[in-house]
C-alpha positions as CSV (number, residue, x, y, z in Angstrom):
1,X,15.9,-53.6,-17.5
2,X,12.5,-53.2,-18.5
3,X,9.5,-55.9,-17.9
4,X,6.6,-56.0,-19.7
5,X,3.2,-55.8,-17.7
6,X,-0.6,-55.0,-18.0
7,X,-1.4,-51.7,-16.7
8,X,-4.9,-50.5,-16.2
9,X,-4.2,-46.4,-17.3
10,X,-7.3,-45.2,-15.4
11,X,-10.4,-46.7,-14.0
12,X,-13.0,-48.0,-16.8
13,X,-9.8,-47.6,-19.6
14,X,-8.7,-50.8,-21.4
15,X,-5.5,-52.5,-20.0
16,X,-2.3,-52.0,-22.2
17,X,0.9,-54.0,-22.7
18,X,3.8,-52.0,-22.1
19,X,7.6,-52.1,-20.1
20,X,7.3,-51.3,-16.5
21,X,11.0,-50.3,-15.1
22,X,11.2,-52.3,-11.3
23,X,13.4,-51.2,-8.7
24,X,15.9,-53.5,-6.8
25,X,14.6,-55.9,-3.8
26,X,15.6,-53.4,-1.1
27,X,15.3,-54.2,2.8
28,X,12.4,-56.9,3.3
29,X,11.8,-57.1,-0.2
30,X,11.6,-60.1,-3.0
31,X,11.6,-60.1,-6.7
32,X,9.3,-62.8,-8.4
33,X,9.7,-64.0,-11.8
34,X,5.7,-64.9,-12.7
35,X,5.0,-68.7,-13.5
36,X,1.2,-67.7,-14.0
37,X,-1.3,-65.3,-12.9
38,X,-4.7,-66.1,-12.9
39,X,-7.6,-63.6,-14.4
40,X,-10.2,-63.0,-11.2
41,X,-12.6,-61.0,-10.6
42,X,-11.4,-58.7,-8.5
43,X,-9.0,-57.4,-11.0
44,X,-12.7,-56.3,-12.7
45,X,-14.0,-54.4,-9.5
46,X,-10.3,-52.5,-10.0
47,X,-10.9,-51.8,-13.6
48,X,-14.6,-50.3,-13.6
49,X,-13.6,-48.6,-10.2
50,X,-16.0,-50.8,-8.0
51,X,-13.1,-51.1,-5.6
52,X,-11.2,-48.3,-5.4
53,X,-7.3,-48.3,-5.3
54,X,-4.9,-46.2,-6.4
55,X,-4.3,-46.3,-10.5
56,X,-2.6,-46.0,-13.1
57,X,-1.7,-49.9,-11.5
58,X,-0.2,-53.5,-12.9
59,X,-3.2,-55.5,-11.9
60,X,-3.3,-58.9,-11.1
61,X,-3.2,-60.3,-7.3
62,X,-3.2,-64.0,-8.2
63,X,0.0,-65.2,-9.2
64,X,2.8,-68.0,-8.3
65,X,6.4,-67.6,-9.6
66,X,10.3,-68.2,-8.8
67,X,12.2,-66.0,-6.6
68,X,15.1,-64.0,-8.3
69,X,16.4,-61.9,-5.9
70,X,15.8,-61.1,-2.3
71,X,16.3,-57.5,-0.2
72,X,18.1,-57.8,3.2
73,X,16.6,-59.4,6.0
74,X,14.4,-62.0,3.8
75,X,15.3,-65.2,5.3
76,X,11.9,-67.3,4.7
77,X,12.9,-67.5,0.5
78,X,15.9,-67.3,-1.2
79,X,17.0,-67.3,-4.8
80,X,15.1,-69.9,-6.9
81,X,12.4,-70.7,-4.7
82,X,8.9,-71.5,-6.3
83,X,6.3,-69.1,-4.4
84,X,3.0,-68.7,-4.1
85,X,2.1,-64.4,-4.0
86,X,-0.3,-63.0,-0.8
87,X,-2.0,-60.2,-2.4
88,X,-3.4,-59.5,1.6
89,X,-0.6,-60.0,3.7
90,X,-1.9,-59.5,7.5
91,X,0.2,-57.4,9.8
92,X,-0.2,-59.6,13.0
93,X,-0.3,-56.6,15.3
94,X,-4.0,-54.9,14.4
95,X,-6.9,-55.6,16.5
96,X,-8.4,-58.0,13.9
97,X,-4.9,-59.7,13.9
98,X,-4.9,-60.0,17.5
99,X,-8.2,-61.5,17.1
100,X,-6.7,-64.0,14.7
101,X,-8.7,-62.7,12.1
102,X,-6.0,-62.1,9.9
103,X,-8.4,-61.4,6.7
104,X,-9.5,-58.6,8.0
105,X,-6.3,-56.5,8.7
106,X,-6.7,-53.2,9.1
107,X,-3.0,-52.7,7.2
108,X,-3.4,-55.6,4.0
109,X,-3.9,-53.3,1.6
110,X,-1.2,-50.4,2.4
111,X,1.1,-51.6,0.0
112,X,-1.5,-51.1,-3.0
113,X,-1.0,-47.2,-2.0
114,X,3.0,-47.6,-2.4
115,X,4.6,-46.4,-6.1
116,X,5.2,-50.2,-7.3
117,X,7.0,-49.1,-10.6
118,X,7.1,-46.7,-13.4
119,X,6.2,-46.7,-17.1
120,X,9.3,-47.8,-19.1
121,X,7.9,-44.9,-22.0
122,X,7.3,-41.8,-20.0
123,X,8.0,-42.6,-16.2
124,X,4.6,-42.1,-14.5
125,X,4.5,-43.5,-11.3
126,X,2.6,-47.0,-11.4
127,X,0.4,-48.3,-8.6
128,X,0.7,-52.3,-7.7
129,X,-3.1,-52.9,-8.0
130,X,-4.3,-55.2,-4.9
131,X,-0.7,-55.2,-3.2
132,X,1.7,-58.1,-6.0
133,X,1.1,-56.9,-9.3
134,X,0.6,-60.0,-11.0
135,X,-0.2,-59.2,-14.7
136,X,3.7,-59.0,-15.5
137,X,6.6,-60.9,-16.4
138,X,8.1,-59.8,-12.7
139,X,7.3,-58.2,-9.8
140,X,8.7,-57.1,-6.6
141,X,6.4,-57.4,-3.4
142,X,7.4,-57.3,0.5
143,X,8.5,-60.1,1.9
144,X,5.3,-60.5,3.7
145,X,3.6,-60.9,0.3
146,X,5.3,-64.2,-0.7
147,X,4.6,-67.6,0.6
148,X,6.6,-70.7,-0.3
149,X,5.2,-72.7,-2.7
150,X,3.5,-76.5,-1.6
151,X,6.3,-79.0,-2.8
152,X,4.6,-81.2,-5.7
153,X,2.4,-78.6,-6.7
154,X,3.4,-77.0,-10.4
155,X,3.2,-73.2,-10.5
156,X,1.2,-73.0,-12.9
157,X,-1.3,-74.2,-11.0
158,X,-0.1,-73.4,-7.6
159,X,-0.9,-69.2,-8.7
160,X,-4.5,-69.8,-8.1
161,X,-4.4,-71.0,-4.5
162,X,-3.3,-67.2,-4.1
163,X,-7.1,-66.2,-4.2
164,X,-9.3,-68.8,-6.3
165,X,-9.1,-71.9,-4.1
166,X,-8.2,-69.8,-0.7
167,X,-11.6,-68.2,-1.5
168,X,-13.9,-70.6,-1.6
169,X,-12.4,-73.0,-0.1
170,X,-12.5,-70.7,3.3
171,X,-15.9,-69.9,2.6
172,X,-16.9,-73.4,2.9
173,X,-14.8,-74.8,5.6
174,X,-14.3,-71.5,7.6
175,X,-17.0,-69.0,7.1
176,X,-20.1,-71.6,6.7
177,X,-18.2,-74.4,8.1
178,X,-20.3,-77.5,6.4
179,X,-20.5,-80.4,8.0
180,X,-20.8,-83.8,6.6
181,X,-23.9,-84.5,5.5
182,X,-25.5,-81.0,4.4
183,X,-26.8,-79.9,2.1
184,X,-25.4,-76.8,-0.2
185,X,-25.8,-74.1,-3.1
186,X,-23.3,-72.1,-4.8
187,X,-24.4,-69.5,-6.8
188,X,-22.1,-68.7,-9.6
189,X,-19.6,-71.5,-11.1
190,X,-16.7,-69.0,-11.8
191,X,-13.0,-69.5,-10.2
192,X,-14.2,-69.3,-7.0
193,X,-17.2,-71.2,-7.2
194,X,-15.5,-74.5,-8.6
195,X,-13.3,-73.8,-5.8
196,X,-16.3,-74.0,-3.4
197,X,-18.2,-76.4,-5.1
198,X,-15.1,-79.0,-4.5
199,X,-14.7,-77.7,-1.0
200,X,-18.0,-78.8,-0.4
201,X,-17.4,-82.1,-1.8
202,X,-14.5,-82.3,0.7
203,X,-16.6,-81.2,3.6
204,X,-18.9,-84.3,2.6
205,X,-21.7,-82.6,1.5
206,X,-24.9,-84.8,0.7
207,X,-26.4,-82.9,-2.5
208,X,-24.5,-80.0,-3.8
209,X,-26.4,-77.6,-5.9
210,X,-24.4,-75.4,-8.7
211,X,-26.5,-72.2,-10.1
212,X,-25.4,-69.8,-12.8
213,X,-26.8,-68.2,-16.0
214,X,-25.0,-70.3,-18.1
215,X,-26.2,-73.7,-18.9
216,X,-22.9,-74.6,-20.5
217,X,-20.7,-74.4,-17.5
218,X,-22.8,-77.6,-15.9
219,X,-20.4,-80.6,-17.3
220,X,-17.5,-78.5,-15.4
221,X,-19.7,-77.9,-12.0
222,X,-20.9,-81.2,-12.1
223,X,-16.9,-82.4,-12.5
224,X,-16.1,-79.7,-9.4
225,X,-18.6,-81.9,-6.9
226,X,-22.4,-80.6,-7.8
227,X,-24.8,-82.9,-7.5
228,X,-27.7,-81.1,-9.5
229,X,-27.2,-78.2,-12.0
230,X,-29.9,-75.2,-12.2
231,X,-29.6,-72.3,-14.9
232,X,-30.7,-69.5,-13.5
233,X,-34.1,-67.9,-13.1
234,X,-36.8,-66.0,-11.3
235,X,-37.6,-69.6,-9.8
236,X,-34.6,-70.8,-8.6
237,X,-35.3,-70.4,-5.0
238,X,-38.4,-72.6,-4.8
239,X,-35.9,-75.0,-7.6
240,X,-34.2,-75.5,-4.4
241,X,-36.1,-76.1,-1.9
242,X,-37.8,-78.9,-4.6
243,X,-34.6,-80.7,-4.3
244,X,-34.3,-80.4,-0.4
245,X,-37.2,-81.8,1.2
246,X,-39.4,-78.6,0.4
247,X,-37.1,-76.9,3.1
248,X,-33.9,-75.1,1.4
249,X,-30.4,-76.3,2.0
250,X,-28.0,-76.1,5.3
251,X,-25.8,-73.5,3.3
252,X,-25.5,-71.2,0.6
253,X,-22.4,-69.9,-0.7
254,X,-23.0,-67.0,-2.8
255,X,-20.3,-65.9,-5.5
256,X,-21.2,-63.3,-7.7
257,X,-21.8,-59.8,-5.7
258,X,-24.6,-58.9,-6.9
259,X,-28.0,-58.3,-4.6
260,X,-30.4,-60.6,-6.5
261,X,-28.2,-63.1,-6.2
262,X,-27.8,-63.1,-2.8
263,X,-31.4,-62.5,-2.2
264,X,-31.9,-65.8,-3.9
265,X,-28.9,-67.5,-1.8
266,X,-30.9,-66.1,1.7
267,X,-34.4,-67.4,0.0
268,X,-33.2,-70.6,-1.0
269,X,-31.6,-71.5,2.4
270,X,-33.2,-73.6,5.2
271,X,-34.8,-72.0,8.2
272,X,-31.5,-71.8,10.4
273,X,-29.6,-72.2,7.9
274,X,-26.2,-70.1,7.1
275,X,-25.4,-67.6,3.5
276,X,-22.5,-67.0,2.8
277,X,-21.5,-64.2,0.5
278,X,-18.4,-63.9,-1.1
279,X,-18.7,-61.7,-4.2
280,X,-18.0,-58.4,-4.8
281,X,-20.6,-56.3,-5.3
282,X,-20.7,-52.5,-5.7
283,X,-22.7,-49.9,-3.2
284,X,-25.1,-49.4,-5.6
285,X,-26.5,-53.0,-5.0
286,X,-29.0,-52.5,-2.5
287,X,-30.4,-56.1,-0.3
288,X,-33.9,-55.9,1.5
289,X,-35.4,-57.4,4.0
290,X,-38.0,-57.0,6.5
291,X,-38.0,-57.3,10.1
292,X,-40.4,-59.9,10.0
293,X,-38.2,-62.3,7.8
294,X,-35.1,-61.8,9.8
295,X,-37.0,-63.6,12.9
296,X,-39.2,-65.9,11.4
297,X,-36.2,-67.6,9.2
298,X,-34.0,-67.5,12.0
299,X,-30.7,-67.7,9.1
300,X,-27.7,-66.4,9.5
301,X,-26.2,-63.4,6.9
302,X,-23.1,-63.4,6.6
303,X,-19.9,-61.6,4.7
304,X,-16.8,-63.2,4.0
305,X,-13.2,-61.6,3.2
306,X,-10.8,-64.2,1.1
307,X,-12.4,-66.8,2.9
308,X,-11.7,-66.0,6.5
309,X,-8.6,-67.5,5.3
310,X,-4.7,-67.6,6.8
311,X,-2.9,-68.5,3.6
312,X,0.1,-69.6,5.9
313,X,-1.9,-72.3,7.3
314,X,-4.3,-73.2,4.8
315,X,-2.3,-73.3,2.2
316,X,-0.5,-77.1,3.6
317,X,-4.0,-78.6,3.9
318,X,-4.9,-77.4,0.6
319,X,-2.0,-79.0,-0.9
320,X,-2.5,-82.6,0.8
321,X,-6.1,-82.0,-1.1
322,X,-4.2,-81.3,-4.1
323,X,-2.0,-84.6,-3.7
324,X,-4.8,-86.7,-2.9
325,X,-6.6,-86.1,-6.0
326,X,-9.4,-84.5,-3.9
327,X,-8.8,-80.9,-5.0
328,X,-8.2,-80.5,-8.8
329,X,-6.8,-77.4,-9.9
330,X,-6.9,-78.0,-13.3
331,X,-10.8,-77.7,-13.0
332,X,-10.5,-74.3,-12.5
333,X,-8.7,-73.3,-15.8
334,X,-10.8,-73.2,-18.7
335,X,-8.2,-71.0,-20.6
336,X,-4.7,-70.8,-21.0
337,X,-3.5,-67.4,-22.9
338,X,-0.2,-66.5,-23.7
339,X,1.1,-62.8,-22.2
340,X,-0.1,-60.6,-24.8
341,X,-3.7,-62.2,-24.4
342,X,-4.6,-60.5,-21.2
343,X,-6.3,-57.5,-22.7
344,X,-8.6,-60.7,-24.6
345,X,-8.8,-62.5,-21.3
346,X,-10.3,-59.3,-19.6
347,X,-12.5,-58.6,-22.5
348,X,-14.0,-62.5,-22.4
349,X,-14.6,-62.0,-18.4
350,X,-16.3,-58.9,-19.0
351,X,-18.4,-60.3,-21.3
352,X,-19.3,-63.4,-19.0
353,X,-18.0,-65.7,-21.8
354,X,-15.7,-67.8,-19.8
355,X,-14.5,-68.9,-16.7
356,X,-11.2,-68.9,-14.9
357,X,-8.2,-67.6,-17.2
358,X,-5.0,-68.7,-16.1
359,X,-2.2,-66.4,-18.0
360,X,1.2,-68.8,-18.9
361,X,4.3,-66.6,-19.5
């Protein structure tokens, strides 16, 4: 029986809603009816070919659902269960998993390389975008993809601890590690920088900073944990170091991926002081710097895959957050669109109208 999905047809080509024919769970496999996918940016770098995977694909790596059926030898869910999708499922025996850096497996993205499906219309061969293929009514993932969901946490909500809230949440607590008391910037308040913005909150931050273009995303930054609110511009640097004591704050998380940005994020950081950068940006963003800088500044540079994350064990402590009242979700949704709204949903992020859209089947 046919599903419908959204399936990019070719880099830089509109998405389009159409049936996708799925083949039974085999061996190690699970099929996933989709609660909610969330819109990220990520899907974006796939589109305009930024990132470069395998197409014509269902996009969408952000995504929570209920299991329907499971392949043999899947014993951690069973029929029924609410999950939570792992679009970058570590194999444990790399070197980087050895390491216990399971973000940056060597093997995560294998799957994305993998026929996922095939157009209901005409057969062609359909690719499963970053690994889960989340912009459809089901999907069917390996086991290893799929990650029970946190008891007392709705679906619709739990689908963007799957990137989101892993994201900056990580960057925060694992990659810059803040520690009570410090000061901090995110640049960009999009999914992942509400999700940092109340991370830092968590961490205890003492002023939090929020920058982006758009002056009309500060009520919701401001709700997410920042403590001051700058629109961006050609001074926000020095804007910065105003509100710190003239020095720059402790941290700066940068979210957007693109090499002004994070030239500001390094600029408006404390002598000794860490950046973070999280976006995705493409190879034609070129960052400078001079030798002299590098020493005299004495901050650390630094990169920062799904939020040096382990979804296995992070996504328990994110959770209690999420009990506690400490971690709202529902800040991160500032859309909800019904199935056949995802080619609008795409158009609004490309457009930098919006933030976070969560997609309800």
């Amino acid at each position: 029986m046919a599903v419908r999905a959204a399936v990019l047809p070719a880099v830089g080509a509109p998405l389009e809603i159409t049936g996708i024919e799925l083949p039974e769970p085999g061996p190690g496999r699970v099929r996933v009816r989709l609660a909610a996918a969330g819109v990220c940016h990520s899907d974006l770098s796939l589109s305009d070919g930024t990132m470069r995977l395998p197409v014509p694909a269902v996009l969408g790596h952000e995504g929570a659902g209920t299991v329907v059926a499971v392949g043999e030898g899947v014993t951690h869910v069973t029929p029924g269960d609410g999950v939570v999708l792992n679009w970058a499922p570590s194999c444990g025996t790399c070197p980087a998993c050895a390491r216990g850096e399971v973000w940056l497996c060597a093997d995560a993205l294998a799957g994305a390389a993998e026929v996922h499906a095939r157009r209901a219309d005409d057969g062609t061969d359909l690719y499963p975008g970053l690994n889960v293929a989340a912009f459809a009514e089901e999907t069917v993932v390996p086991a290893s993809c799929v990650l029970p969901a946190p008891d007392g946490v709705p679906l619709t909500d739990a689908a963007l601890l799957g990137c989101a809230v892993l994201t900056g949440y990580g960057a925060v607590h694992h990659s810059a590690r803040v520690r009570p008391g410090e000061t901090v910037a995110v640049f960009g308040v999009g999914g992942v920088g509400l999700a940092a913005l109340q991370s830092a909150r968590i961490a205890g931050a003492s002023t939090i900073v929020a920058v982006d273009v758009s002056p009309e995303k500060e009520e919701l930054a401001r709700s997410a944990g920042a403590t001051e609110y700058l629109v961006a511009s050609d001074t926000t640097a020095r804007r910065i170091r105003a509100l710190t004591g003239k020095e720059g704050v402790d941290v700066a998380v940068e979210c957007v991926g693109r090499a002004a940005t994070i030239r500001t994020a390094w600029e408006s950081t404390r002598r000794g002081g860490r950046t973070t950068v999280v976006g995705i940006g493409g190879k034609d963003q070129q960052v400078t710097f001079n030798a002299l800088e590098i020493f005299h500044w004495g901050r650390t540079l630094s990169g920062c895959v799904y939020g040096n994350s382990d979804p296995a064990r992070d996504l328990p402590v994110l959770a209690e957050h999420i009990r506690t009242g400490r971690l709202d979700l529902g800040a991160l949704v500032t859309e909800h669109i019904a199935l056949d709204g995802i080619p609008a949903a795409f158009d609004t992020m490309l457009a930098g109208k919006g933030g976070r859209a969560l997609v309800v089947f």
